[in-house]
C-alpha positions as CSV (number, residue, x, y, z in Angstrom):
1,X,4.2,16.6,9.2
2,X,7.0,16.8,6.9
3,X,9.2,13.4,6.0
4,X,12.7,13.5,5.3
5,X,13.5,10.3,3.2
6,X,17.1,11.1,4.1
7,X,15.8,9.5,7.1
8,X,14.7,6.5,5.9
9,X,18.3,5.6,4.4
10,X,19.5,3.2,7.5
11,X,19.4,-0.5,5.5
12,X,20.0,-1.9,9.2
13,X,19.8,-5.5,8.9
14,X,17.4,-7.1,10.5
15,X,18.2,-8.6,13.5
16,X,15.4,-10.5,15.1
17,X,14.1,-13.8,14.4
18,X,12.8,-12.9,10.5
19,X,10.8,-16.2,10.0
20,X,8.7,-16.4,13.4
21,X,8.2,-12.3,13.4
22,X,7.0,-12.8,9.9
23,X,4.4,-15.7,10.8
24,X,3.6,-13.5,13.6
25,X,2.5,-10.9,11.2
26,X,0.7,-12.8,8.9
27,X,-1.4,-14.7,11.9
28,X,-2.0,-11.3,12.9
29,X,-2.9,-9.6,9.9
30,X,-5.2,-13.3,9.2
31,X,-7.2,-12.3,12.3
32,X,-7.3,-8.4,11.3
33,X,-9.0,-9.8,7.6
34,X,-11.6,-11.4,9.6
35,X,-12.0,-8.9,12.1
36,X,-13.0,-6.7,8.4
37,X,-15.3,-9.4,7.5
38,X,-17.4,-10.1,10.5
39,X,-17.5,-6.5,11.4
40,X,-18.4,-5.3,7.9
41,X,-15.5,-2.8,7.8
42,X,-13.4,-1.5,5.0
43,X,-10.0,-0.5,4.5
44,X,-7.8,0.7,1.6
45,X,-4.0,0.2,1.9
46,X,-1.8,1.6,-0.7
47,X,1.5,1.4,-1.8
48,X,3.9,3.9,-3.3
49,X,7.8,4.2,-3.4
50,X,10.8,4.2,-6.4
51,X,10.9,1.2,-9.1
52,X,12.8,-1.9,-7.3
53,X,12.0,-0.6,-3.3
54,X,10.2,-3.7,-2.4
55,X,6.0,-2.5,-2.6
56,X,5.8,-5.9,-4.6
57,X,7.6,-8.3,-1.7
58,X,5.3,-6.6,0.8
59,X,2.5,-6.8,-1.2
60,X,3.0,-10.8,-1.2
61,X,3.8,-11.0,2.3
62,X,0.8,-9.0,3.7
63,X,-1.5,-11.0,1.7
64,X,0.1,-14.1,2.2
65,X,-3.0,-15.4,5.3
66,X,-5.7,-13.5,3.6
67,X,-9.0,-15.5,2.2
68,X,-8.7,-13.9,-1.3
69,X,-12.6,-13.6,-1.7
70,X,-12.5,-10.5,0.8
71,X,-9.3,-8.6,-0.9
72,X,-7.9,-7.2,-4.4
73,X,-5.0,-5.6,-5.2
74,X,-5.2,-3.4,-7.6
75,X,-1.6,-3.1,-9.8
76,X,-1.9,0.9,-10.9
77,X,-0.7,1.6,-14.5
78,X,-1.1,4.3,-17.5
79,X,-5.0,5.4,-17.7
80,X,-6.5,3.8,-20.5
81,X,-8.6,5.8,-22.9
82,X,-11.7,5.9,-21.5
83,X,-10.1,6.5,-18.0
84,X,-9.0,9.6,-19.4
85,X,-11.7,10.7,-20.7
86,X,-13.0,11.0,-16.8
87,X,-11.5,12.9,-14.0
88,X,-8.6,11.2,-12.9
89,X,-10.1,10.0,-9.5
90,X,-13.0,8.2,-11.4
91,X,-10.7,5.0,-12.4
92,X,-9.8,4.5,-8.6
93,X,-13.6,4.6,-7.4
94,X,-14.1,1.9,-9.2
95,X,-11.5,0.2,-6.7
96,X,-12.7,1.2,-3.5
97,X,-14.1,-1.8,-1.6
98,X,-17.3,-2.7,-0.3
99,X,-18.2,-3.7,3.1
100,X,-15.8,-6.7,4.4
101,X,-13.2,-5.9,2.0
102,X,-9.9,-4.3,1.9
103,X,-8.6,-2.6,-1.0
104,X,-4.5,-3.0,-2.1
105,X,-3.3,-0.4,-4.7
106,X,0.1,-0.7,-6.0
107,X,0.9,2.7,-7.0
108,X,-2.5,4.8,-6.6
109,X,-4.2,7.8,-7.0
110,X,-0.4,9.7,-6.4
111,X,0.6,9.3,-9.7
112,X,-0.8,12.5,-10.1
113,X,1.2,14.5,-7.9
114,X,4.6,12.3,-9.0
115,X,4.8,10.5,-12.4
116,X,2.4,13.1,-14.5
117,X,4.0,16.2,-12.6
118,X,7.8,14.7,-13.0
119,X,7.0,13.6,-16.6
120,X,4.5,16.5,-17.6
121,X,1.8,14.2,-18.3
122,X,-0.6,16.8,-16.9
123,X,-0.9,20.7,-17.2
124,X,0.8,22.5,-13.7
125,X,-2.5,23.9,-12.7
126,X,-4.4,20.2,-12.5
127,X,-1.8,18.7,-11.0
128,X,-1.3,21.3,-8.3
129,X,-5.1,21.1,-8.1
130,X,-4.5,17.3,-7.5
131,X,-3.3,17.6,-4.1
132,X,-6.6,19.3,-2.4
133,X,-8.9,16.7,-5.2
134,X,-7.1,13.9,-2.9
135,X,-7.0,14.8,0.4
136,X,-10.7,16.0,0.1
137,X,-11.3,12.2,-1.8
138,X,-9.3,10.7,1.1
139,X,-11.4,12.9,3.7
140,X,-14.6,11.3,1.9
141,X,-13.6,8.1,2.1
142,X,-12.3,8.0,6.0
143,X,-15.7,9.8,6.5
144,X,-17.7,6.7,5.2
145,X,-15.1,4.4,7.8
146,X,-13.1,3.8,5.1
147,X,-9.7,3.4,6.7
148,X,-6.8,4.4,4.8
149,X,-2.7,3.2,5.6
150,X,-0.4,5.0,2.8
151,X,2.8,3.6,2.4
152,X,5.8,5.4,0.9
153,X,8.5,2.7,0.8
154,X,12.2,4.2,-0.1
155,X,15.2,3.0,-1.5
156,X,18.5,4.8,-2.3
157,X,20.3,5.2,-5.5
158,X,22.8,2.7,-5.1
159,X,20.5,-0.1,-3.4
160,X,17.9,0.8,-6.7
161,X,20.8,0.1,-9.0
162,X,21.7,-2.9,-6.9
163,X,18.1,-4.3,-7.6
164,X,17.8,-3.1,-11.2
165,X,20.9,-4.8,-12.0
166,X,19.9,-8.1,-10.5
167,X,16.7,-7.7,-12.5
168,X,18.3,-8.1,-15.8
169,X,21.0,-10.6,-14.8
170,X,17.9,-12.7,-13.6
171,X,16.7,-14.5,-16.3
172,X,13.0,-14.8,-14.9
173,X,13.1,-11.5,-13.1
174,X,13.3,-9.1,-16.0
175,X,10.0,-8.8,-17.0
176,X,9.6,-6.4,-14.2
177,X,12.1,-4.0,-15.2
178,X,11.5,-2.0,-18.8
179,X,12.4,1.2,-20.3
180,X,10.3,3.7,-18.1
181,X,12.6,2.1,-14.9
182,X,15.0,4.2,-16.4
183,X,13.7,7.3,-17.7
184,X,12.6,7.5,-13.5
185,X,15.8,7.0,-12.4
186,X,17.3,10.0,-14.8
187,X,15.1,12.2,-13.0
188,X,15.4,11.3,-9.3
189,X,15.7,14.9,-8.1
190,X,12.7,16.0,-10.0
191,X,10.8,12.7,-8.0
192,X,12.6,13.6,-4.5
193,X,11.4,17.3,-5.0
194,X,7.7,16.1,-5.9
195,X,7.8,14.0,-2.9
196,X,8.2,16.3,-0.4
197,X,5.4,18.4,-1.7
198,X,3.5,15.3,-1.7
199,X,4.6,14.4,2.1
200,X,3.9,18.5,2.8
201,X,0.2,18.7,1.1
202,X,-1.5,15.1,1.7
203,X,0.0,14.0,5.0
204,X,-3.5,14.2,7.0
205,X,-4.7,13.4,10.0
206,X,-7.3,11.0,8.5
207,X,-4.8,9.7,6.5
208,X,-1.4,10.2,7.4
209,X,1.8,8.6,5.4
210,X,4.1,6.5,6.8
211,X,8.0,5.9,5.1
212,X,9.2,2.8,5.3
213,X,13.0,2.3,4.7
214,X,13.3,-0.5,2.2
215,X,16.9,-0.6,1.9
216,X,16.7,-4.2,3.9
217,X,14.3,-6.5,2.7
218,X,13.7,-8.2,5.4
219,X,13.7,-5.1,7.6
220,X,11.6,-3.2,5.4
221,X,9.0,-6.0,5.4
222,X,8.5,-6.4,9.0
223,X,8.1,-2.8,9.5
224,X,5.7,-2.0,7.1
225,X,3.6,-5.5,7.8
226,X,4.0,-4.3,11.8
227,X,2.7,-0.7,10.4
228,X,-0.5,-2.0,8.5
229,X,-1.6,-3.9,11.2
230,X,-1.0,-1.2,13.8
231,X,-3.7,1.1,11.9
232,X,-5.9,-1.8,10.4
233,X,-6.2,-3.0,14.1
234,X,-6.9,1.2,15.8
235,X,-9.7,1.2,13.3
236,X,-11.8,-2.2,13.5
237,X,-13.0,-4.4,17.0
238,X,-10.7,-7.3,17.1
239,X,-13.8,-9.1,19.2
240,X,-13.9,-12.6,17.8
241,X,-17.7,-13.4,16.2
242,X,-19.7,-15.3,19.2
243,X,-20.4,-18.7,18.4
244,X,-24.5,-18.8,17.0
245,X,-26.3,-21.0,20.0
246,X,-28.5,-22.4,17.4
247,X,-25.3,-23.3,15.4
248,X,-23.0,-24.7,17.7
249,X,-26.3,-26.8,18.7
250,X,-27.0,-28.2,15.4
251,X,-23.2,-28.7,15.1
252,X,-22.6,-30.7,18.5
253,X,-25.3,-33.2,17.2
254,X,-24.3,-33.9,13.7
255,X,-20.8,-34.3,15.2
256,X,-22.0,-35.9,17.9
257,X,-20.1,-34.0,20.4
């Protein structure tokens, strides 16, 4: 499937009841953490979109019910040395998550096909090798009963500007703008034009993307929480754990119930 972020350019406020549909979600997505725990199952859900879009805010949200013992997210940055010195997958194996656990990447394993194509951080030929490396790491994974919910969330130019601006009138918001927000934004049409060859080559059936339009926060945050918890829940049993007999008997006399 091919997406058209031209699509995803709406900003439609939204119009429902954003503080119960939100505590909906989270209850939800609680029950959907457990469901990983008790059932042993893993997931990985990851997060990619422009610089000011919103991953961060959904991030927060999503997480908001979850017992942080059972779930990391994992901010993605620069390769350090020694991650560099491996193949570029390596880094984010050491990420995946065990049994019970779900795995959050902001920013992930796409830099390759994106930032170090847009910014020539990486010969043509490995990053063009890139895109079958990750769908075949992506198969793997799935394959194990990983399961994988990718994220693309959008934003346009002048809602990005918008956002950047706000960042650097905010006097405790501007540590999370800097210099490389920028040097992104000069090159847009270079990142739109490695996005759809991203959308083109990696959107599988084992782990298809989903766009999110992020020009509404409040919009964009329902929809991608309703999103997750769609393809979390298609993938694990949402049976409650029974009650242990011996348990609930040793209980009911030390409560004396």
């Amino acid at each position: 499937m091919t997406i058209d972020l031209s699509d995803y350019e709406a900003g439609a406020t939204y119009d429902g009841d954003y503080d119960h549909d939100l505590a909906h979600l989270q209850k939800r997505l609680a029950h959907i953490q457990v469901a990983h725990i008790v059932h042993q199952r893993r997931a990985v859900v990851l997060f990619e979109g422009w610089d000011a879009a919103g991953k961060g805010g959904i991030i927060q949200r999503m997480t908001a019910e979850w017992d942080p013992r059972n779930y990391k997210v994992w901010p993605i940055k620069a390769p350090t040395e020694e991650e560099r010195a491996h193949q570029f997958l390596w880094r984010f194996w050491q990420r995946l998550p065990a049994n019970g656990h779900i795995s959050v990447f902001d920013r992930s394993w796409y830099g390759r096909v994106l930032v170090e194509r847009v910014e020539e951080l990486t010969p043509e030929t490995a990053w063009r090798r890139g895109y079958d490396e990750i769908n075949e790491f992506e198969a793997q994974q799935a394959d194990w009963g990983t399961t994988i919910v990718k994220l693309f969330v959008h934003a346009t130019q002048a809602e990005q500007d918008d956002r950047l601006k706000a960042r650097l009138d905010h006097p405790w918001k501007r540590w999370k703008t800097g210099l490389e927000d920028y040097r992104n934004r000069a090159r847009r049409a270079d990142y739109l034009e490695a996005m759809d060859e991203m959308f083109r080559r990696t959107d599988t059936r084992w782990a298809p993307w989903i766009a999110i339009d992020g020009n509404d926060k409040k919009a964009a945050r329902i929809a991608a929480l309703t999103a997750i918890a769609d393809r979390l829940e298609a993938h694990v049993d949402m049976t409650p754990p029974p009650l242990d007999p011996e348990l609930e008997k040793v209980a009911k006399k030390a409560l004396g119930l």
